[in-house]
C-alpha positions in Angstrom: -0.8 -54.6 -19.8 -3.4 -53.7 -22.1 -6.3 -53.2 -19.4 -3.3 -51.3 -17.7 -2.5 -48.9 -20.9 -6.2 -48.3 -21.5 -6.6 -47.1 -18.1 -4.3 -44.5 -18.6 -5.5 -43.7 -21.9 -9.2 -42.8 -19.9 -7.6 -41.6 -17.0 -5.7 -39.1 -19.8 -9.4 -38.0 -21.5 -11.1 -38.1 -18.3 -8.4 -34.9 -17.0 -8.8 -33.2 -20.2 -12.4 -33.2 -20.3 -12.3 -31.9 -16.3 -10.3 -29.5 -17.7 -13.1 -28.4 -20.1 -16.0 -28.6 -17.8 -14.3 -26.3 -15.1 -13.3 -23.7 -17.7 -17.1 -23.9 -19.0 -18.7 -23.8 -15.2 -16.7 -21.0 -14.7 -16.7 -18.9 -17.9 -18.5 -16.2 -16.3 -15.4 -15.7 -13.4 -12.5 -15.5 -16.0 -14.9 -12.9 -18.5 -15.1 -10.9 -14.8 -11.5 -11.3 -14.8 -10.2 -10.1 -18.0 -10.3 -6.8 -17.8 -8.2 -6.9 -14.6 -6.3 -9.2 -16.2 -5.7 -7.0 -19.2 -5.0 -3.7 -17.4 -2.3 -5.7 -15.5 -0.1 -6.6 -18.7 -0.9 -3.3 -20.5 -0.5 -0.4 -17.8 2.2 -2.1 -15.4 3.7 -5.6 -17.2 4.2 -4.0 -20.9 5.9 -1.2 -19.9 8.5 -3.2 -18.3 10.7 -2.9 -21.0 11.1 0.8 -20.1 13.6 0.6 -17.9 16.5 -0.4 -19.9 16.1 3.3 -20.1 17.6 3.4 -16.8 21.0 2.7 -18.4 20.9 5.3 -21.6 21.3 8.4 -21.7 18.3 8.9 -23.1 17.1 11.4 -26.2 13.8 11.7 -27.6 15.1 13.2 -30.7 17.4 9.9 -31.1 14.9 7.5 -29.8 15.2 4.2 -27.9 17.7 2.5 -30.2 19.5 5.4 -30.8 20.3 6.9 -27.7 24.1 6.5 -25.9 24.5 3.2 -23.7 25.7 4.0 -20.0 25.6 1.5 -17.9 25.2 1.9 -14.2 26.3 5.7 -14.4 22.7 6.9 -13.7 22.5 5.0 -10.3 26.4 5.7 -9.4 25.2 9.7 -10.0 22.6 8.9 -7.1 24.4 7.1 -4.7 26.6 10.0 -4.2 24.5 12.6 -4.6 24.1 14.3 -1.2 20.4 14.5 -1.3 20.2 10.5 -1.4 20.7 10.1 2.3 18.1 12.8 2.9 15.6 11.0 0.3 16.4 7.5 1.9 15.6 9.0 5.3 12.3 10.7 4.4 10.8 8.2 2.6 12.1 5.5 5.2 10.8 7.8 7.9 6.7 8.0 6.1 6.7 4.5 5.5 7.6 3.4 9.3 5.2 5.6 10.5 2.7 3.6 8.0 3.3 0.4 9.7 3.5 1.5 13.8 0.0 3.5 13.3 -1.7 3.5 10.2 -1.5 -0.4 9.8 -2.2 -1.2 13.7 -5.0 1.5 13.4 -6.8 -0.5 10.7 -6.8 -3.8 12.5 -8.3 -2.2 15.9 -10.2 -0.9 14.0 -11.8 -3.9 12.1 -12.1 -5.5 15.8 -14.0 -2.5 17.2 -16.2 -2.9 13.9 -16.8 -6.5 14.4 -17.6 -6.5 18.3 -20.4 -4.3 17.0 -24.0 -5.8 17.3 -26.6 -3.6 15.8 -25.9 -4.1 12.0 -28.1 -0.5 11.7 -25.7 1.5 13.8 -22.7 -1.0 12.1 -23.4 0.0 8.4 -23.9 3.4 9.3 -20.3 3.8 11.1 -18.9 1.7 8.1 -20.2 3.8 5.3 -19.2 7.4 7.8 -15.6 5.5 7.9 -15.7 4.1 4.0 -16.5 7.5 2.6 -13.1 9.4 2.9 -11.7 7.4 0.6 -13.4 8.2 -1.9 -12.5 11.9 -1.2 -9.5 12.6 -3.8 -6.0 14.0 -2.2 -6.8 17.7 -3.3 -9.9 17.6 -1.2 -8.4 16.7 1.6 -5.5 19.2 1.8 -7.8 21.8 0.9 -10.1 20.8 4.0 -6.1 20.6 5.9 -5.5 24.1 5.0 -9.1 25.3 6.4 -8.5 23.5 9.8 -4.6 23.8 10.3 -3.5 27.0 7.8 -2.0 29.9 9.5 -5.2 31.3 9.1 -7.4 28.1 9.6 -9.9 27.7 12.5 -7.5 26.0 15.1 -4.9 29.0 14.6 -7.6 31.4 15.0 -8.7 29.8 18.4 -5.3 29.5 19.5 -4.7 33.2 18.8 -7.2 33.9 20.9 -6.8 31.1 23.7 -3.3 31.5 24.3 -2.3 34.4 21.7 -0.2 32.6 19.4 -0.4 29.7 16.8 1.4 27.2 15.5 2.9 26.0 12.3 1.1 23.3 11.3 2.0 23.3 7.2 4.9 25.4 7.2 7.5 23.5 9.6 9.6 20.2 9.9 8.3 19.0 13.2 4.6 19.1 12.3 4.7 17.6 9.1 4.9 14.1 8.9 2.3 14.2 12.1 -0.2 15.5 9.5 0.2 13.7 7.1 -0.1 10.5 9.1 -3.5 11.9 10.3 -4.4 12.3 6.5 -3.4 9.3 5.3 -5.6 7.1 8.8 -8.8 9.5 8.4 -9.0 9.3 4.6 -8.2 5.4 4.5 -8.4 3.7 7.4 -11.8 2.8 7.1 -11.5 1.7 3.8 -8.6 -0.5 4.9 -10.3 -2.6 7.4 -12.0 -3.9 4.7 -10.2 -7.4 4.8 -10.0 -7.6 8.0 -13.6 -7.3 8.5 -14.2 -10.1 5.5 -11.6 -12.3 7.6 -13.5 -11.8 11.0 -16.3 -12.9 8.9 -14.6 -16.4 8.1 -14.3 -17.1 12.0 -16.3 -20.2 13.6 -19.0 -18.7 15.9 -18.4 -21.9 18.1 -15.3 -21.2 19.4 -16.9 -17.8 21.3 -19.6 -20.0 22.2 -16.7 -22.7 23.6 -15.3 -19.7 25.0 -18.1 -18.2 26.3 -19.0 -21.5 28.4 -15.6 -21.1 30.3 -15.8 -17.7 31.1 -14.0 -15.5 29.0 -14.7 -12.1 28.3 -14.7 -10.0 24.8 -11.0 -9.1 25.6 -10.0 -12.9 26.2 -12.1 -13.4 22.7 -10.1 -11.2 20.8 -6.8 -11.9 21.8 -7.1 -16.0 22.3 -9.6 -16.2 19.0 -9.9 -13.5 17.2 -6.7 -12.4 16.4 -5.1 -15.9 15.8 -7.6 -16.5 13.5 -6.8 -13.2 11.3 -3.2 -13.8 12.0 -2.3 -15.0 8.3 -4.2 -12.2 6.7 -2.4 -9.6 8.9 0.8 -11.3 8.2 0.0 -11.0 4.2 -1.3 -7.8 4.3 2.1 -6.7 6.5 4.2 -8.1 3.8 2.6 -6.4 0.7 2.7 -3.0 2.7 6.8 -3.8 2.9 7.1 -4.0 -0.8 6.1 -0.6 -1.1 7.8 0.8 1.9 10.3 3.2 -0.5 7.2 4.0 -2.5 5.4 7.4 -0.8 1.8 8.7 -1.5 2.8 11.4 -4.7 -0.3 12.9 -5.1 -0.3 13.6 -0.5 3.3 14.7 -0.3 3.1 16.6 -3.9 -0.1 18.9 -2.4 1.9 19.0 1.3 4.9 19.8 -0.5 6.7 23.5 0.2 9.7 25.2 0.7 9.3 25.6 4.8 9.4 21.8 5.0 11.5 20.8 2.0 14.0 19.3 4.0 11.4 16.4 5.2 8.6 16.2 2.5 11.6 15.4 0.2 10.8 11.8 -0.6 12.1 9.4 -4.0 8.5 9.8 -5.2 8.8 13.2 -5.3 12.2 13.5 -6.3 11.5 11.7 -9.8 9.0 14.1 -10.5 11.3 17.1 -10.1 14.0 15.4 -11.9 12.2 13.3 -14.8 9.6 16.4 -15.1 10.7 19.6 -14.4 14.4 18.9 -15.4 13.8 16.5 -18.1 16.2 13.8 -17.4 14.4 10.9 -18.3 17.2 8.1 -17.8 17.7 9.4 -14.5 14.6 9.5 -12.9 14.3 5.7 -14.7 16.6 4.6 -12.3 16.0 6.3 -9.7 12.3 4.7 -9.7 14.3 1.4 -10.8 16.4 1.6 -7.2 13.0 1.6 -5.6 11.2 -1.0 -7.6 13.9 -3.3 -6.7 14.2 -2.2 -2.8 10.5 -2.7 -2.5 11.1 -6.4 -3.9 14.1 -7.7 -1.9 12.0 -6.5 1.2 8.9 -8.3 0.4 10.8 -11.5 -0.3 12.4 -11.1 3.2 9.2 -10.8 5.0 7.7 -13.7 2.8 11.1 -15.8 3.9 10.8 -14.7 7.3 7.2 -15.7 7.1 7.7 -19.5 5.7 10.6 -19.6 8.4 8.1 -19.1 11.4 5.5 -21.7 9.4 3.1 -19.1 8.7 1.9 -18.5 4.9 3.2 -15.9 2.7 2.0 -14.8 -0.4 3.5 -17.7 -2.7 
């Protein structure tokens, strides 16, 4: 019983001391980690407490304490607004278009990418396809507006091709077209990213398997290739449903104008007209509230739906 106890007793050190030498051997990893760490709890986990706002009527002459307690009036104001079906729709609307093109578009993408052999001509596409993103959102309508205003350079061809032009920024139809197009030039490439790191991770032998029975690159990337990838797609798919009520701000804000109101109205920008430009702080709180929550009950279906079909989610 002794030997037994005293076993335990070193078995007890010997974990604690582990404990010690992994935090040493990898000191370095967590020092590179806490300023990530810290802008996580003090620009999007401390302000958490913010949205008890959501149900005051806030003042900020009475203050946080101060100010009148109203429940779930804010969010029964929104519900029955009219303009919450038309926000619902919109933003709905963006996002779906995100995942049928934009998020396809960056896994084709990747495999074009990988099935690339020169590394030269490979980093050269890469960079011409990484460099976009670094572009910020008023470049990028500004370049819009050269190309597609009414008095851009494909108007003025089209005026004199077939003696009329089109629309592009002023009109329902054509808007959420262009800004799809935005949103896959400006970061596509950036978005393959991932994908390209988890191409990386796949065993060369099981082309060369494939190879010695006679399959083709086609054969590769649908039998090995994408298999392979097929739990970093499936992650990726489920973080890009948590944010399917959230909208680009800064894209639709610079899109934004009164011929195509009735579409470019999204939740994101919504808050900003109401919380903003109207000063009704509680309001817009819940508002972003609604979506916060939206976002979450859709990621943990995906991650459900994920586990259910005994693939891995993200916890």
């Amino acid at each position: 019983m002794a030997e037994v106890s005293l076993n335990k007793n070193t078995q007890h050190i010997g974990k604690g001391s582990l404990r010690k030498h992994t935090f040493r051997k990898h000191l370095w990893f967590y020092l590179l980690a806490t300023p990530g760490i810290l802008y996580f709890l003090i620009f999007h986990y401390g302000p958490m407490w913010g949205v008890l706002l959501a149900f005051q009527e806030y003042s900020p002459y009475l203050g946080f304490m101060q100010s009148e307690w109203v429940g779930l009036e804010h969010f029964q104001r929104f519900f029955s607004e009219d303009t919450f079906s038309e926000l619902l729709r919109n933003t709905l609307l963006l996002s779906l278009y995100n995942l049928l093109f934009y998020f396809p578009f960056t896994i084709i993408l990747a495999l074009l990418l990988n099935e690339v052999r020169s590394s030269i001509y490979k980093r050269f596409v890469q960079t011409v396809l990484y460099l976009p993103h670094f572009v910020s959102w008023v470049i990028i309508v500004g370049i819009t507006f050269i190309f597609l205003g009414p008095s851009g350079v494909i108007n003025h061809y089209l005026e004199i091709w077939v003696q009329n032009n089109l629309p592009f920024l002023m009109s329902n139809e054509w808007f959420r077209p262009v800004v799809l197009f935005q949103q896959m030039w400006k970061d596509a490439g950036w978005g393959t990213i991932i994908f390209l790191a988890a191409l990386a991770g796949v065993n060369p032998e099981l082309y060369e398997a494939a190879k010695v029975d006679g399959a083709n690159r086609w054969h590769n990337i649908w039998h090995i290739t994408l298999p392979c990838i097929r739990g970093t797609i499936i992650i990726l798919l489920i973080l890009r449903l948590g944010s399917v009520m959230d909208s680009n701000f800064q894209q639709v804000f610079l899109m934004w104008n009164n011929f195509n109101e009735s579409v470019s109205n999204v939740f994101d920008l919504y808050v900003y007209k109401v919380g903003l430009q109207r000063f009704e702080f509680s309001y817009s709180i819940a508002i972003g509230l609604f979506n916060s929550v939206v976002g979450l009950i859709l990621m943990l279906i995906a991650n459900f739906m994920a586990k259910l079909f005994n693939e891995e989610g993200i916890f």
